[in-house]
Structures are given as C-alpha cells and as structure tokens.
N, C-alpha and C positions, 0 to 999 in steps of 0.2 A: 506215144510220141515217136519221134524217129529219132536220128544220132546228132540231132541239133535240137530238138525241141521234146522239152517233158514235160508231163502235168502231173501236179499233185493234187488229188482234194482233200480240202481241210473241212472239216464239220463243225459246225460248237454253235450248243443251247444255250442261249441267253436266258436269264432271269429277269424278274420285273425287276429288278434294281437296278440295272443296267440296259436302262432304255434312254435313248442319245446315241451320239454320233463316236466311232473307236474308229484309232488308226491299227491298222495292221502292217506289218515291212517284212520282207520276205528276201535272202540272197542265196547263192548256188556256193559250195564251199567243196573242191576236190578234195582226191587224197591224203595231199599234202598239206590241211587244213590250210588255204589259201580261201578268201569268201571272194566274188565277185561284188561290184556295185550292187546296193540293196536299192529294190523297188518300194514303197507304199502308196496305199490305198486307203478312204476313209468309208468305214460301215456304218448304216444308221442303224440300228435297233427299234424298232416301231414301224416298220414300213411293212407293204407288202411282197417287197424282195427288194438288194441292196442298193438299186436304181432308183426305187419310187418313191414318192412324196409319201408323209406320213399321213394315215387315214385321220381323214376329219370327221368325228366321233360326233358332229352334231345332225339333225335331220331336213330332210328335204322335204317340202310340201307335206308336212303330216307324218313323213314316213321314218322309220330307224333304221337306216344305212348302215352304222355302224354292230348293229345284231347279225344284220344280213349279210356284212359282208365279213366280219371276223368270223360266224360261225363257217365260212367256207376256205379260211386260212389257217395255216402253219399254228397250233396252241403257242407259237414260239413269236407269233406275231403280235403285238399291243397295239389296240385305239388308244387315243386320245382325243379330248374336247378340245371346241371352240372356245375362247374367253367367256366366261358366265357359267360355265358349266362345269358338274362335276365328275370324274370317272368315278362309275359305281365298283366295288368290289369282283363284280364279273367281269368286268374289264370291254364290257359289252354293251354297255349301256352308257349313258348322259344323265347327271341328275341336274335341270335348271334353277335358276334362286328363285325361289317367292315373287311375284311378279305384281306390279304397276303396288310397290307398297304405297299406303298413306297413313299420315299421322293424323292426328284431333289429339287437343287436350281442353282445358277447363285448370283450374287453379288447383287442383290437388290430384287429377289425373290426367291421362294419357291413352287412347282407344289408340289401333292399329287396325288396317284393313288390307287386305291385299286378296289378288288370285293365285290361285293352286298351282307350286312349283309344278315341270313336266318334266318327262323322261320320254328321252327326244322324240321332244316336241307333242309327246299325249300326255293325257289327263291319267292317273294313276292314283288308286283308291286309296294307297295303301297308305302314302306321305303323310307321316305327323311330322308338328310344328310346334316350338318354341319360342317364347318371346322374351326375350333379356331388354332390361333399360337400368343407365347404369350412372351416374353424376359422384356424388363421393364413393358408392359401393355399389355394388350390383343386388337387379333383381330378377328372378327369372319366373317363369309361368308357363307349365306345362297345358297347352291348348287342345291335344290331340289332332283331329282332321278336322280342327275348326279353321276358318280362315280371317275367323276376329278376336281382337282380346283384348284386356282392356283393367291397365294396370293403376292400383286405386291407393289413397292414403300418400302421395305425391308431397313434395315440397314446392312450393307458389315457387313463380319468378325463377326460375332453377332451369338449367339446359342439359337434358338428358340426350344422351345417345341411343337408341334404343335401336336392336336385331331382330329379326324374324328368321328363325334358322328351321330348314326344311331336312329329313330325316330317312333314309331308304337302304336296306339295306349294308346298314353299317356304315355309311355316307353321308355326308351333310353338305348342305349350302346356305347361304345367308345373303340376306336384302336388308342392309342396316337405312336410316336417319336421323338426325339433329329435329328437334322439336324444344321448343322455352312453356313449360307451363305460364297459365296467365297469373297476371297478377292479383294480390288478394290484398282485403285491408290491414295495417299493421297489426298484429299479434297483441303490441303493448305500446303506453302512451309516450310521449316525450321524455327526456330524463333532466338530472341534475337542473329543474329548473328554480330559477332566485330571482326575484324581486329588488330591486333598492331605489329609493326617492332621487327624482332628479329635479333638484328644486322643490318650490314649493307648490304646485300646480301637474308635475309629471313623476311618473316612476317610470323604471324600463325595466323591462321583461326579456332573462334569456334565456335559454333551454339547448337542450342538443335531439338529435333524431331520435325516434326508437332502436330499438336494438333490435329488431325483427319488424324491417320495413314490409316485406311480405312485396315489396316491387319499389320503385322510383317515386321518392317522397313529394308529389306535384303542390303542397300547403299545408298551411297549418289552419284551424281555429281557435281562436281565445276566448272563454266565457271569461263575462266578466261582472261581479255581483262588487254592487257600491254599500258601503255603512248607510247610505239612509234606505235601504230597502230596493235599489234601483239595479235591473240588469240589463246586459247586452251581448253581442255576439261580436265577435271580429274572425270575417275570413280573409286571411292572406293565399293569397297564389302564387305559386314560385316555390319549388323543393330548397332554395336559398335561404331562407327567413331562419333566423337565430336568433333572432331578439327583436324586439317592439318598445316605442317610447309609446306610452300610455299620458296622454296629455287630457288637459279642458277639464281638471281634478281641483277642488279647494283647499287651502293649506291643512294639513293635519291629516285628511281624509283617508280612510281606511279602506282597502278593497281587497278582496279575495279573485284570484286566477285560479285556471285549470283550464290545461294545450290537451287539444288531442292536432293527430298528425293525417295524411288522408292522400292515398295513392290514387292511381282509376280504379281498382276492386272496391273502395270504400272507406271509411271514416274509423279510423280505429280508436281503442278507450281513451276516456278523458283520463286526465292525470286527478291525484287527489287535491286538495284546494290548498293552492298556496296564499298569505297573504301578505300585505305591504300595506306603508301608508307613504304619501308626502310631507317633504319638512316643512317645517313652521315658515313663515315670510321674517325677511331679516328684522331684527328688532324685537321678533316674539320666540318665546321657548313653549314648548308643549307641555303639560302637565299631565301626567300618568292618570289622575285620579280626577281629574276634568275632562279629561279625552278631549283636549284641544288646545289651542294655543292663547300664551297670556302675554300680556306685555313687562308683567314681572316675574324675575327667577325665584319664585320661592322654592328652593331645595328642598327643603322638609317636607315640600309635598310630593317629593319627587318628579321636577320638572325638570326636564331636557331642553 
C-alpha cells in the first residue's frame, strides 16, 4: 500500500458444513485503540469465487458440467443440484429420482414401473432400487437394478403411499405415489340380523354391514326359503338398505332368511339361516303343536 492505503489478505477454508452466504466486517483501529467505521461484505460458499453464481450441478444436453467443472476448481469450492436432484457424496456428481414412475394394482396388490434414475443426466449401471408402500405400517422390497416390482398380500380398498428410492454411492433419491387398491367382495356376511312379524301377512328384516366390506357396500341379497317348500331371491341396490318388510306371506307362516352383502369385487358369504314367522289374523291364536292358527285359545296346547 502507500501512507493512505493498505491491504490485508485474509485466507480461510470452508467446510462442507458451511456452504451459504457469511457476512464478514472489517475496521482500522490505531494505537490508541480508537476503531474507524467498520465496512462488511457478504461471501457465498459454493460458488466459483466470491462474485459468481453458485454452480448448477445438473447437465446439459447429455453432458456432466458439474464433474467437469469442479474437478478444475478450488477442493474448497461445492456443487450443487438443480431441484429433483441429488448431490452424491463426491460432491461432483447429481443423482436423479426414478423417472416417469407408474403404479398398477389389483385388490391385494400393487406393481410399480418406472425408468432408471440418471447421474447427470446418464444412464449408470450401478443404481439399486427400493420400494417402500406404506398405509398402517410399512413395507419395503429390496429390487436391486430392477426397474419393477411388485408388492403382494395387499389390503383391498386401502390407499397406500408408496416410494421407489434410487441408491448411488451412499446417496439416495426418491419418486413416491398414492395408489387405492381395488376393491374385493366382503370378507364376511351381514351381521346382527333379526326377523320379527309385521302383521299377519309381513315380517321385516334388519341387519347391519359386514364388518370387512373389502370396498363400498353397492347391495344386499336376501334368499328367502318358505315353510311349504317354496324359494326366492331378492336383490336390493343401494349400500343404504338395512332392513326389508317381506310381505304377500299367510298368517302363521314360517320362513327362513340368509343376507349376503355385494360391492363391485363381488358377492360376499351368505349369513347362516335365520328364521321368522307372521302373526296370527286378529281373532285367531297360533298353536305350537298345530303349527297354525285357531280361532280358539286352547292354552294347554300351548297357543299363542
């Protein structure tokens, strides 16, 4: 310098830890510990020196920029990726996510397909893969350098999240999606269901869902077998249906029920057979031991 002007140079090696933007402040302080107004300056860390933008670590037309030009700078200097990418451990590289993923399922699984993560921007042999899908808990499946796979023993009707995570050098990236298994037919048949006479010509019938719909209860069916030998079918539409009046019956008459329930996957079990009858017409009591109705209460034979 001269008698108005000095320089100092200051040196100092960054760390990978300390990659971003630092301010530095700097003032002159004589002999009489008196400081002058302090100047500051802001340093970026990752750049190619303190002025330049920081290197963008992804490739251009096929090629790896980011190898080619950190191997000719400062060990002091760091790449970094564009969005989607990952810095590899050498600090030199890009690892890409798993590319143009797709899902497929079926009612108890889940396929995945995708293209071969890149390191910027090429095909590399070396990439294993992983595939996690996960709803109450997770599950994982080591693939190796396959680019499919295909995760089995699934819950129907269930919305899993599932990942395809790409592996290089200590490095990883991931291509997750949302997929719904299909739906399947109920597990098990309707429950708590009960019969009771309405009148003497109708019974009604009510029930509640299964307890493992396996998807959106779109109906029920009713078989329906009569005391003199005589059956039918009734299909209801509508996941609403909780009970049915069962009419066009003669007084007394006895029937047996059994619901099954029926999503789009299919028609799931029938229940076991429940039975009912209708009451007598007013004026008449039923007799246990006649199986039908009299117009006198003879108690001792046990009529109702």
């Amino acid at each position: 310098g001269n008698s108005s002007q000095w320089y100092i140079n200051v040196s100092w090696t960054p760390s990978n830890t300390q990659l971003g933007p630092h301010i530095f402040c700097y003032a002159a302080v004589d002999r009489l510990q008196r400081m002058s107004t302090s100047q500051c300056l802001v340093l970026s860390v990752g750049t190619v020196d303190i002025y330049a933008s920081v290197i963008n670590c992804s490739s251009n037309n096929g090629h790896g920029p980011c190898g080619q030009i950190c191997n000719q700078l400062p060990k002091t200097v760091y790449c970094t990726c564009e969005p989607g990418f990952t810095l590899l451990e050498d600090h030199l590289h890009c690892l890409g996510i798993p590319r143009d993923l797709k899902l497929t399922a079926t009612q108890s699984s889940i396929e995945a397909n995708w293209n071969p993560a890149l390191i910027d921007e090429l095909a590399i042999a070396n990439i294993t893969y992983k595939l996690t899908c996960s709803s109450n808990y997770d599950l994982m499946k080591d693939v190796g350098t396959s680019t499919t796979a295909t995760m089995v023993n699934l819950t129907s009707f269930t919305n899993y999240s599932c990942c395809v995570r790409a592996y290089s050098v200590q490095s990883q990236s991931q291509a997750c999606g949302t997929i719904q298994t299909l739906e399947d037919a109920p597990s098990d048949p309707p429950r708590y269901i009960h019969i009771a006479p309405f009148g003497s010509s109708s019974v009604t019938i009510h029930w509640y869902p299964p307890l493992q719909p396996n998807g959106m209860i779109i109906g029920s069916n009713i078989y329906v077998n009569y005391s003199n030998g005589t059956n039918h079918s009734i299909k209801l539409t509508g996941g609403n249906y909780i009970s049915y009046l069962l009419g066009n019956m003669q007084p007394a008459q006895e029937v047996g029920v059994q619901i099954s329930s029926f999503t789009n996957g299919g028609e799931g079990p029938r229940s076991i057979l429940y039975e009912g009858r209708t009451n007598c017409a007013r004026g008449t009591y039923y007799s246990r031991s006649l199986k039908r109705c009299t117009s006198q209460c003879g108690c001792g034979e046990g009529q109702v």
